[in-house]
N, C-alpha and C positions, 0 to 999 in steps of 0.2 A: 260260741264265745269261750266255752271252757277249754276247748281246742288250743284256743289262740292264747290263752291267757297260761298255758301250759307250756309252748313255745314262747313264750316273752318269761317264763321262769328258766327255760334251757338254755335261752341266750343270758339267761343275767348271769348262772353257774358257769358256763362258759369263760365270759366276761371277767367274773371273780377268779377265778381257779389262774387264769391269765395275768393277772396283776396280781393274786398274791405270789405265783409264783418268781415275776418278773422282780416286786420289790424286794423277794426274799433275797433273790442275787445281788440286788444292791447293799441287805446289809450286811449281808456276807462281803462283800468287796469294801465297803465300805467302813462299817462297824458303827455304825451312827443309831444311837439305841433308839430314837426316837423314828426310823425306819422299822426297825421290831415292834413297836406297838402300832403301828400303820399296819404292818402283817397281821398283827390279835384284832386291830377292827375290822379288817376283811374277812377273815375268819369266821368272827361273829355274824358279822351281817350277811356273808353266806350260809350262813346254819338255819340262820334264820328264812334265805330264801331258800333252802334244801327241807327245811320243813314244809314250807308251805307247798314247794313239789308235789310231797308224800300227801298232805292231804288235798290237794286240788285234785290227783289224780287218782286218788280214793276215789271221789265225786265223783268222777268219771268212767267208775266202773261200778260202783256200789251205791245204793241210793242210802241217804244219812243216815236212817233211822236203823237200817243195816248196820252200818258203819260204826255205830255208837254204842251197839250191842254186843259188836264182835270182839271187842278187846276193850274193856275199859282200861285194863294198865298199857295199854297201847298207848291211847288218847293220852293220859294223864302221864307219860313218861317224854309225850312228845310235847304236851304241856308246859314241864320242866326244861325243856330242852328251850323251850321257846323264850323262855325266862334267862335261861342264861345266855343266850345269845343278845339278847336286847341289853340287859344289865352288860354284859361284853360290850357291843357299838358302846355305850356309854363311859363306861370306866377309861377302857384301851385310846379312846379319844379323848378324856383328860389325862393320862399319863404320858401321849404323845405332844399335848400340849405345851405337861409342864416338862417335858424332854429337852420343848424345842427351847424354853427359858432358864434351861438349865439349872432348874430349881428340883427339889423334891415334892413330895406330896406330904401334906401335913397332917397331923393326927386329928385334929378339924375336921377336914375335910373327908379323912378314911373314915368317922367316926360317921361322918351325915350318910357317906354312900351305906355303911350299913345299919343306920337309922333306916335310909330309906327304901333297902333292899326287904329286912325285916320287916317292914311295915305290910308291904305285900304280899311276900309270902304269908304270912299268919291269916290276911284274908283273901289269896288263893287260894288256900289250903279250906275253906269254907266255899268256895266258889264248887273247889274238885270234889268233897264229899257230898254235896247236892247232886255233881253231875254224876259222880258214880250210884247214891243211892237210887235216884229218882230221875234221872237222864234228862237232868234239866241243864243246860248249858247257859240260861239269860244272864245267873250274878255272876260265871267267871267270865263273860263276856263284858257287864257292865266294871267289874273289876279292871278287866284288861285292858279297858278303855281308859282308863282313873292311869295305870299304870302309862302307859303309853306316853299317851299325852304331858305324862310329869317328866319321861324319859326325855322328851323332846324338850319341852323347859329348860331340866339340865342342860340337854346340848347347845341350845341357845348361850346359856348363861355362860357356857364354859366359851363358847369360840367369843362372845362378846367381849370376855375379860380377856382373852387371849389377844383377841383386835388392840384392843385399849393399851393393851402391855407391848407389842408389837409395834404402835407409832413413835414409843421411847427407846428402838434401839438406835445404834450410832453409827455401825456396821451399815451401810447404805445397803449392799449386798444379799445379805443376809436381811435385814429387813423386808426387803421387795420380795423375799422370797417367801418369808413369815405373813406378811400381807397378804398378797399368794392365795395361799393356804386357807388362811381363815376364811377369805369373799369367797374363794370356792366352793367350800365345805358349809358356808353360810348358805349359798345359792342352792348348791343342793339338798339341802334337807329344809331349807323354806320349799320347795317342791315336794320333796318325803311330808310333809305336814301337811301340803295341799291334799295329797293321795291318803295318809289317814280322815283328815277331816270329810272327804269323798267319802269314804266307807266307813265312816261313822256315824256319818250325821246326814248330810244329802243325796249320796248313791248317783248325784248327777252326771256324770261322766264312770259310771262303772266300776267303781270304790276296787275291787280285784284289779282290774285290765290297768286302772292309772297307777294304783300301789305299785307295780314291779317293773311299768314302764318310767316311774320316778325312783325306782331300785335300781336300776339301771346307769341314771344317773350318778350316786354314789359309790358305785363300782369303776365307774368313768374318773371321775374326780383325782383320785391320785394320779391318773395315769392323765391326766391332763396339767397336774400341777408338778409331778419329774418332768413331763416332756418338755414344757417350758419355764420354770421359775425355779426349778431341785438346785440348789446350787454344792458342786460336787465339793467335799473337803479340799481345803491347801495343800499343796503339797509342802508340807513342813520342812524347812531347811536344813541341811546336816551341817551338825555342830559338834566339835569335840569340845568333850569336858573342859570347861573354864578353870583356870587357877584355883586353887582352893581360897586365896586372900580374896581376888575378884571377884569371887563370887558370895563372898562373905560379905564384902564392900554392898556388893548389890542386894545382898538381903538385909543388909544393916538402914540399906538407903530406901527400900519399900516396908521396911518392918514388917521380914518374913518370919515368920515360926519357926521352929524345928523339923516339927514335923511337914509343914509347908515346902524346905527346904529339900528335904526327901523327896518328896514329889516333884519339887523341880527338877531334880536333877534325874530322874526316870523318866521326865517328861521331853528331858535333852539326849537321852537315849534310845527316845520313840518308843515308849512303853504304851498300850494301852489302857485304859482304867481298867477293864478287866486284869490283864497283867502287874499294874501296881498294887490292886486288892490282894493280890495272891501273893505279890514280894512284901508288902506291908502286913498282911495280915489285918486288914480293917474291910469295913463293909465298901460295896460298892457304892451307895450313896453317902459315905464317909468321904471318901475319894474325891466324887463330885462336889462337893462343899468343898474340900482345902482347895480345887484347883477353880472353882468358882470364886472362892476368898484372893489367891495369886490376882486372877484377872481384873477384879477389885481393887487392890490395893497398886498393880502397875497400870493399870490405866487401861488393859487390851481385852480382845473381846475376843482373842483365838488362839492355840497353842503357837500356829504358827508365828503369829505380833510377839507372842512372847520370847519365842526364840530369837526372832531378830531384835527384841529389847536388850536382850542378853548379850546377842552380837553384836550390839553399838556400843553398848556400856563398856564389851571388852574394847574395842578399838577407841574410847576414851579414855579408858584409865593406860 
């Protein structure tokens, strides 16, 4: 079974290595930052099955008690490694969330991630010095249980709200695609919870063998929701610079900023947010707010809607 359960780890890295490399071409082509944190939860949640790798296949050449002897900073470095990966799935899929709502993250909510990151460590770090004094592994396992399981809570929490926020956009498009996304990523990790709950509590179906044949799934998931619901950027319309009065006209008439205005007009010469941070000088979540406020305040939910708001207004006035 440890055979088997070693090959369903080869095919999950496989699997991962495949989709993160594929989405990474996407957001290189594309630029769509919330693609970039799709690539950091792959990431994560491969490290996470590349540990488990290394120690299934420990097991399979060394008996435990071996194994536990021979490197404690082995174990407790792969420990650490285990922790960031999981806190990674978790973070990396709220930041691609709130990517996809074009909002920031709030100091709230950074403030509870490491609330709840600290709360851990300080008692895995009592888990690890039991296992290194006295090669007792039960409290960093009953810990990592505690941990886990909360991991999964969040992600709940986060694609729930993400649902909820999701049936209010107006962009039909984009919506169906945002919907998508979440039942996906719902679907999958209600099976990810199936596979802990196995190996935590019942072992009825093989708590190892299901984990990484429902890791599987996870890995699958993006590459199920580009193939059918990715919906690719507009191709934004080329427009030359508006009159300076008409386009005064037009920021006089949505009650644009100053600084708002700058942004539009980089925005009409196909700038990137990366590229406007760097002619502005301001943060890149700086960026995303004034051009989130624009969309607000004209009514549109894309650069492209905006450029042709621009291009009606000029063939009005």
């Amino acid at each position: 079974m440890k055979h088997l359960q070693i090959i369903l780890i080869v095919l999950n890295l496989i699997l991962g290595t495949g989709a993160i490399f594929y989405i990474h071409q996407l957001f290189k082509k594309y630029k769509l930052s919330y693609l970039k944190y799709l690539v950091l939860f792959l990431v994560s949640l491969n490290m996470l099955v590349f540990i488990d790798f290394i120690y299934k296949y420990a097991f399979t050449i060394v008996n435990f008690d071996i194994f536990l002897s021979f490197s404690a900073f082995m174990v407790t470095f792969l420990i650490v490694i285990l922790y960031i990966a999981e806190f990674g799935m978790t973070f990396f899929l709220y930041r691609l969330t709130i990517e996809f709502k074009d909002k920031t993250i709030s100091k709230k909510i950074f403030y509870s991630f490491f609330a709840w990151v600290t709360t851990f460590i300080i008692a895995s770090v009592w888990g690890v010095i039991e296992f290194i004094v006295i090669k007792n592994t039960h409290r960093f396992y009953v810990i990592h249980e505690y941990w886990i399981f909360s991991m999964i809570l969040i992600i709940f929490i986060i694609l729930i709200s993400y649902q909820l926020y999701s049936y209010k956009i107006s962009d039909l498009s984009k919506k169906r695609s945002m919907l998508a996304f979440g039942y996906i990523f719902l679907a999958a990790f209600f099976f990810f919870t199936l596979g802990q709950l196995d190996y935590y509590t019942t072992n009825f179906l093989d708590g190892y063998y299901m984990d990484h044949f429902f890791l599987i799934l996870l890995n699958i998931s993006p590459l199920v929701w580009i193939s059918f619901y990715f919906v690719k950027p507009e191709e934004i319309p080329q427009l030359n610079m508006p009159d300076e009065q008409k386009l005064d006209n037009f920021n006089k008439l949505y009650n644009i900023s100053a600084r708002e205005k700058e942004i539009i007009e980089l925005l009409i010469k196909g700038k990137t947010n990366k590229e406007i941070e760097a002619e502005l000088f301001i943060s890149y979540n700086t960026v995303k707010n004034h051009i989130y406020a624009v969309f607000k305040k004209t009514g549109v939910n894309s650069r492209a809607q905006l450029i042709n708001l621009i291009q009606r207004f000029e063939d009005k006035v």
